[in-house]
TIKE-741733 format. One line per 3 residues: their letters; for each residue z, y, x of N, C-alpha, C, CB. Coordinates in steps of 0.2 Angstrom, whole numbers. Each point is the difference from the previous one (the first is absolute). Glycine has a CB too. Layout:
! TIKE-741733
A = Z:Y:X:Z:Y:X:Z:Y:X:Z:Y:X ~ ...
! end
This chain:
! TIKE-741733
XXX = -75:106:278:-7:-1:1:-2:-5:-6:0:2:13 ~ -5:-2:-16:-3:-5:-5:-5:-4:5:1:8:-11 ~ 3:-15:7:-3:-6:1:7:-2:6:-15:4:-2
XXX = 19:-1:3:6:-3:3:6:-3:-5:-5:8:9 ~ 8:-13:-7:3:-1:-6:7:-1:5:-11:-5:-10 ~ 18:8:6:6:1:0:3:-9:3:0:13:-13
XXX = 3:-13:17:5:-5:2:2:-4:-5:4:7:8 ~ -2:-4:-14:5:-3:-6:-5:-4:-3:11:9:-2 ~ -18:-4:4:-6:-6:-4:0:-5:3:-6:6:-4
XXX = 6:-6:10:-1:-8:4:5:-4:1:-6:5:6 ~ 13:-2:-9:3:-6:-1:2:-3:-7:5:6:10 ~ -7:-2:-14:-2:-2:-7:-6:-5:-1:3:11:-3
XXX = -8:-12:7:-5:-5:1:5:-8:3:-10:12:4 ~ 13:-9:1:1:-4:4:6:-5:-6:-4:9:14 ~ 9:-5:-17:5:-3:-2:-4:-3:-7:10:8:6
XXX = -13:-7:-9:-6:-1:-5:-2:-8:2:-5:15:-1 ~ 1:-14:5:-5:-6:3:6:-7:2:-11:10:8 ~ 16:-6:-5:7:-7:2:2:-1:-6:6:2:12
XXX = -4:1:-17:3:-1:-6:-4:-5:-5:6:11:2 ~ -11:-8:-4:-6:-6:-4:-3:-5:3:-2:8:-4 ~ 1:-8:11:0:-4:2:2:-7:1:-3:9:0
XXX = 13:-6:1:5:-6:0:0:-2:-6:6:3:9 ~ -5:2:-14:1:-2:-8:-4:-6:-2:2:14:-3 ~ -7:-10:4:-7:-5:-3:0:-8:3:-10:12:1
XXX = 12:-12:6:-2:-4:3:6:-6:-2:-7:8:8 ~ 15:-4:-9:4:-4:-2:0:-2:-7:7:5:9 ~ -9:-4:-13:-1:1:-7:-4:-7:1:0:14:-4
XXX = -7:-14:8:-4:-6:-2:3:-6:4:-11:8:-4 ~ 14:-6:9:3:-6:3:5:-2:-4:-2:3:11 ~ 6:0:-12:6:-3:-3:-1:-3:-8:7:10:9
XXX = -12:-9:-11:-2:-5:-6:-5:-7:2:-1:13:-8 ~ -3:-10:11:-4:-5:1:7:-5:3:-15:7:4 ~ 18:-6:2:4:-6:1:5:-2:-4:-3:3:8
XXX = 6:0:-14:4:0:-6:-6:-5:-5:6:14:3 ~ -10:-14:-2:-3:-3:-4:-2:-9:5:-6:14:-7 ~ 5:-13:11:-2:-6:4:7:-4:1:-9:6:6
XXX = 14:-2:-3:4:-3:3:8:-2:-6:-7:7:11 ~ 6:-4:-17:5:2:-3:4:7:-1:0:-10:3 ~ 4:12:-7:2:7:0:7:2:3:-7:1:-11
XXX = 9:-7:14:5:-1:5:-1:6:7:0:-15:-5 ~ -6:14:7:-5:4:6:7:7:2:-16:-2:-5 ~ 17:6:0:5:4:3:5:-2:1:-5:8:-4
XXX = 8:-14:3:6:-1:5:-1:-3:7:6:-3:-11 ~ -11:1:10:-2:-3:7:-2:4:4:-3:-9:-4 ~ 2:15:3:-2:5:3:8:2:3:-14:4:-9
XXX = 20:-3:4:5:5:2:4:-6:5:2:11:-13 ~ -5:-19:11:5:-4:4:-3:1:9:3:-11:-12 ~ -10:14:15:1:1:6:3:5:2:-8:-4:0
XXX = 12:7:-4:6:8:1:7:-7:0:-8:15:-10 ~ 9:-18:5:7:-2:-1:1:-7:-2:2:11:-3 ~ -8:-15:5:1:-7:2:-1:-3:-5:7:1:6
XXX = -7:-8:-6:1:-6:-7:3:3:-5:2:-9:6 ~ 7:12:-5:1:2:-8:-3:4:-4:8:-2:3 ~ -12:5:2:-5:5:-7:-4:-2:-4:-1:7:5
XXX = -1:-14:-5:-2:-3:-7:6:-5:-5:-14:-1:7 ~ 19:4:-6:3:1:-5:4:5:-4:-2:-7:5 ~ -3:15:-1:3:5:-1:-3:2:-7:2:1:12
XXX = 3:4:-16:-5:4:-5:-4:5:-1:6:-4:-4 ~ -7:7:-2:-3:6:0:-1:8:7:5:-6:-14 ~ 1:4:17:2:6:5:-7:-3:6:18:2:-1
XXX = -15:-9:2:-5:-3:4:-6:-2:2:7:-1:-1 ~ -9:1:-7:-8:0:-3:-2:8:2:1:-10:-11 ~ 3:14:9:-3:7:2:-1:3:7:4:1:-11
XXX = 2:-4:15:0:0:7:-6:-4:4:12:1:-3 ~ -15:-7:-3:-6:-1:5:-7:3:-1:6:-9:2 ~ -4:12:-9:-9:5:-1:2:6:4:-4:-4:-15
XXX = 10:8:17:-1:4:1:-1:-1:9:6:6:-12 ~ -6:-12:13:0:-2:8:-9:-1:1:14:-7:0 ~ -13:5:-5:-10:-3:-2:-4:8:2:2:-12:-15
XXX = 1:17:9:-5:5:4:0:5:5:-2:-2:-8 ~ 8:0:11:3:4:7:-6:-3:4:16:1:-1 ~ -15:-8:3:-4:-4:4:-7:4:-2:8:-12:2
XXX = -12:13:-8:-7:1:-1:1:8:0:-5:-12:-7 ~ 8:15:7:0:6:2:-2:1:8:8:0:-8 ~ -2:-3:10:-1:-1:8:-7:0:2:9:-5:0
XXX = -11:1:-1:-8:-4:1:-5:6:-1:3:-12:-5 ~ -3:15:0:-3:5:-3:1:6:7:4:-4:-15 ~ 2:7:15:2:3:4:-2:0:9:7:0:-11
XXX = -7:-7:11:-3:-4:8:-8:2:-1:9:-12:1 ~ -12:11:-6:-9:-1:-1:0:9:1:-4:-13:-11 ~ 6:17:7:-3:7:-1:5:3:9:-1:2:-18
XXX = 5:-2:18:2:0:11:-5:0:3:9:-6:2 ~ -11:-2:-1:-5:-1:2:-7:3:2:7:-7:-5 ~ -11:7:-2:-3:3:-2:-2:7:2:3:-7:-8
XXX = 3:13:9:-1:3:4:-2:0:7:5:1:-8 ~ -3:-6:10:-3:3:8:-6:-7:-1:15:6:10 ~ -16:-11:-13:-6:-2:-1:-5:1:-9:7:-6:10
XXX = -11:11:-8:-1:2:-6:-7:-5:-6:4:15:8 ~ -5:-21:-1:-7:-4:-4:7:-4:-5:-13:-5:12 ~ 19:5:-11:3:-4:-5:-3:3:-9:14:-2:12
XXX = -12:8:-10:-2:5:-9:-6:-2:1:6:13:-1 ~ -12:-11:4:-5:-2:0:-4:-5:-3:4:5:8 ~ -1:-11:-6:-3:-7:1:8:-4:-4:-10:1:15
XXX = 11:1:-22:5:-1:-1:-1:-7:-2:4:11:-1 ~ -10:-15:-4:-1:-7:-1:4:-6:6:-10:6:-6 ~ 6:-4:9:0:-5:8:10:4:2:-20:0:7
XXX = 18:4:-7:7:0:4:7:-1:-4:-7:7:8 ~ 7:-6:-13:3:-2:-6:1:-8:0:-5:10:-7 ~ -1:-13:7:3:-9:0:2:-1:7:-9:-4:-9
XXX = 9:9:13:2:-4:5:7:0:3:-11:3:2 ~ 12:6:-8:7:2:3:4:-7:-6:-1:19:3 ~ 0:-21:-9:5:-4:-4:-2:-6:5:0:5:-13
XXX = -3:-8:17:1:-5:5:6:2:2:-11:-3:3 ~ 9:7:0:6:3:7:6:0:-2:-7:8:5 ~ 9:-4:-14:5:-1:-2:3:-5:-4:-1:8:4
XXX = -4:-14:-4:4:-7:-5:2:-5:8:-11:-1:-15 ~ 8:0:20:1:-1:6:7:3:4:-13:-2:-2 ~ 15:7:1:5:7:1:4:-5:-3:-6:14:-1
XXX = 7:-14:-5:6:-3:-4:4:-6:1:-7:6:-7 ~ 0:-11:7:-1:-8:1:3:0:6:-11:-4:-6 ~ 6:7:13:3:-1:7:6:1:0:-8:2:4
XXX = 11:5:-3:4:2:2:8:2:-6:-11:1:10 ~ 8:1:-14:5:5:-6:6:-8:-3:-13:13:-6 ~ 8:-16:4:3:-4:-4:4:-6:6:-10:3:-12
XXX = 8:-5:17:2:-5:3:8:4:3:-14:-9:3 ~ 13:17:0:7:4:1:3:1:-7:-3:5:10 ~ 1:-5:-15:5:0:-6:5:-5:0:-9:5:-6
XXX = 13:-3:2:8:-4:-2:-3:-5:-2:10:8:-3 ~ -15:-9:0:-3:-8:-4:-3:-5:7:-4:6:-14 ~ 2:-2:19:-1:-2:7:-7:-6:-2:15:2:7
XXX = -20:1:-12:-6:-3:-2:-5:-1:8:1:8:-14 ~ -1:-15:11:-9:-2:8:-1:-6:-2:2:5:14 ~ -8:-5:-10:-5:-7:-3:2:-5:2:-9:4:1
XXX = 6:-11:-1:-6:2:2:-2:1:-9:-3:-7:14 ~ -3:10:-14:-3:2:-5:-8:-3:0:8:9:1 ~ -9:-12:-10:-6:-2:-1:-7:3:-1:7:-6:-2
XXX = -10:5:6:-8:5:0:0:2:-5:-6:-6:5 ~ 7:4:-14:-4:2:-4:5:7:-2:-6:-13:-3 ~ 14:13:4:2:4:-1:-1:7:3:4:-8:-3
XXX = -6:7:10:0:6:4:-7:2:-2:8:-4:10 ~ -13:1:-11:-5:4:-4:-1:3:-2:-2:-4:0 ~ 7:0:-7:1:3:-6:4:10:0:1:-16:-3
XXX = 5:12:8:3:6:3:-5:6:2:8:-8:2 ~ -12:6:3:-5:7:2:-5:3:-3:3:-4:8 ~ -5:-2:-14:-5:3:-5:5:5:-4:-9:-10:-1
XXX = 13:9:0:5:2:-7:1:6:1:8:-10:-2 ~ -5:10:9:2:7:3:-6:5:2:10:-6:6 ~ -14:4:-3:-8:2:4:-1:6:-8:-8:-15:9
XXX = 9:10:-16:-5:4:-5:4:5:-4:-8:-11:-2 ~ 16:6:0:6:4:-3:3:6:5:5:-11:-5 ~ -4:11:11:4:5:3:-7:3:5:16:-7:1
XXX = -18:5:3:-6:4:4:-2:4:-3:-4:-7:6 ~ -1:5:-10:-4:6:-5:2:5:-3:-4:-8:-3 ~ 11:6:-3:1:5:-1:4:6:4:-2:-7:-9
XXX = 4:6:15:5:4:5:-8:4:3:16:-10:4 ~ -21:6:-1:-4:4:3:-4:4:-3:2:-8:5 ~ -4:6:-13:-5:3:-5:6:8:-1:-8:-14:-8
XXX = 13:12:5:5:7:1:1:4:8:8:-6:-11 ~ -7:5:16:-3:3:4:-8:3:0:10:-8:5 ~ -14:6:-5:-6:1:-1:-1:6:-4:-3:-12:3
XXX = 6:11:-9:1:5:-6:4:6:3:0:-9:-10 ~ 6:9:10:3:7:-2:3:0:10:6:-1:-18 ~ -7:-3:21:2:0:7:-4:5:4:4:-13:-1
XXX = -11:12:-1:-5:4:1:0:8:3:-3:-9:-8 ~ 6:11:1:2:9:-1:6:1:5:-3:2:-14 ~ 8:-6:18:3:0:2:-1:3:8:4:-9:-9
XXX = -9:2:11:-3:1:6:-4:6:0:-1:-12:0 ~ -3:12:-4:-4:8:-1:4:6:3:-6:-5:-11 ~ 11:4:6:4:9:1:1:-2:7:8:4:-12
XXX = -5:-9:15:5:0:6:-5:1:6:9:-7:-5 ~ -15:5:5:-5:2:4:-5:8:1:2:-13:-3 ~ 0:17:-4:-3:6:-2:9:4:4:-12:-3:-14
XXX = 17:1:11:5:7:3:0:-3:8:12:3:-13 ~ -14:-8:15:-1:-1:7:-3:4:4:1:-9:-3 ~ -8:9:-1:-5:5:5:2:6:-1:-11:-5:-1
! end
């Protein structure tokens, strides 16, 4: 039928919107904090996998934490466009709900990820950083995971709701 669009298109959307999205989002996170923090950032990323001695690990373990860096913003990516499906104002209203989802997941990290990691990270923590933290995240990781949902997540939803009827 025209105007119906094939399954493999909807998952082409869907794998599209999580891919650019994590990419993008890890890309600008992982600099901006590379730049803030030092270019150390991806060991400290692989030491919540494998402890203190990973910042004295090398090359293997620098790449073990960029490739951890965009598993996690993948994820996230992949969590927002789920979502999104069965709530569709997320695509919609992606501004607002974009800064809201990088709250959710700089908080996600801070709360729970990092203090169960092997570096066993927790506060207490100072105001100015956690701010900092949810502005960082809200503009770096929200936006661009939700704007890529909004984009190519869109045609996703569409087909799956057209081979539905």
């Amino acid at each position: 039928m025209p105007g119906v669009s094939s399954p493999s298109v909807a998952t082409g959307g869907a794998v599209k919107a999580i891919f650019i999205g994590g990419v993008t989002a890890g890309i600008v996170d992982l600099l901006q904090a590379c730049i803030l923090f030092g270019w150390d950032i991806p060991l400290a990323i692989a030491a919540g996998l494998l402890g203190k001695q990973a910042f004295a690990g090398g090359a293997g373990t620098y790449a073990l934490g960029v490739l951890l860096h965009f598993f996690i913003a993948c994820t996230a990516a992949a969590i927002y466009y789920l979502t999104s499906r069965r709530l569709p104002f997320l695509a919609r209203h992606w501004v607002v709900c974009g800064l809201f989802f990088g709250m959710a997941v700089e908080l996600t990290m801070r709360l729970m990820v990092l203090p169960l990691s092997a570096l066993h990270a927790r506060g207490p923590y100072k105001l100015k950083d956690l701010i900092l933290g949810l502005v960082v995240h809200m503009v770096v990781v929200g936006l661009p995971i939700a704007y890529s949902v909004r984009l190519w997540g869109a045609s996703s939803a569409s087909a799956a709701n057209a081979s539905s009827a």
